[in-house]
Structure formats: C-alpha cells, structure tokens
C-alpha positions, -999 to +999 in steps of 0.1 A: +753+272-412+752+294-381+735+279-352+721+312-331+725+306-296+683+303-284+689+290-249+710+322-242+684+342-255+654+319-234+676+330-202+681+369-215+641+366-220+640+352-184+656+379-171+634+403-186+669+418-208+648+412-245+623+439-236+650+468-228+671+458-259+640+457-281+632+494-266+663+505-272+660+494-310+627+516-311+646+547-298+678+547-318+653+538-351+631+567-337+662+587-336+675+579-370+639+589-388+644+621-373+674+627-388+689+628-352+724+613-360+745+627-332+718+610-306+716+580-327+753+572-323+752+576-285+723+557-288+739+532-305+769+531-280+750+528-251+729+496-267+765+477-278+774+481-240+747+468-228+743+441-253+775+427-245+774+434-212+739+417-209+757+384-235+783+381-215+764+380-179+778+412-166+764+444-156+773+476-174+799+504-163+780+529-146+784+565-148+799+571-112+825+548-126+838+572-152+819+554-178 
C-alpha cells in the first residue's frame, strides 16, 4: 500500500501552501459547475505548476519570465 507523504504535507501546511491549493480547488470546481471549460483548463494548468512547484520546494515561473 501507498504510504502518502504527511510530513511534506505538515511542512507545505507550515508554509501556509495547503490554503492556496485548497483555493485553487474551489475556483477550478467553481469553474467547471459553470460550464466554464476553457478557464477550467487554465485553471487547471496554473494549479499543476504550482503544485509541483510548491512539492518540489521551488517557486513558480513567473510571467516576466515568459511563463
């Protein structure tokens, strides 16, 4: 059985990161109800960024970067 990794989420919580990502869970659901697919996908993109980013210890691309 898969063990999930709590002490990297007891850090991310810390950090204050848990709050964001459980925003951004709100919005692209609140997106997806109203039928808003094209901003549920960027949406979506922008959270997988940031969760990974926010995983891994490293901060995101910004958008002066070209991201």
């Amino acid at each position: 059985m898969r063990r999930w990794p709590t002490k990297g989420l007891r850090r991310l919580a810390d950090q204050g990161e848990l709050t964001q990502s459980g925003e951004e869970h709100i919005t692209l659901v609140d997106a997806i109800e109203a039928g808003e697919g094209e901003r549920a996908v960027e949406l979506m993109r922008s959270h997988l960024v940031h969760s990974r980013g926010i995983w891994a210890g490293r901060t995101e691309p910004t958008a002066a970067a070209g991201h």
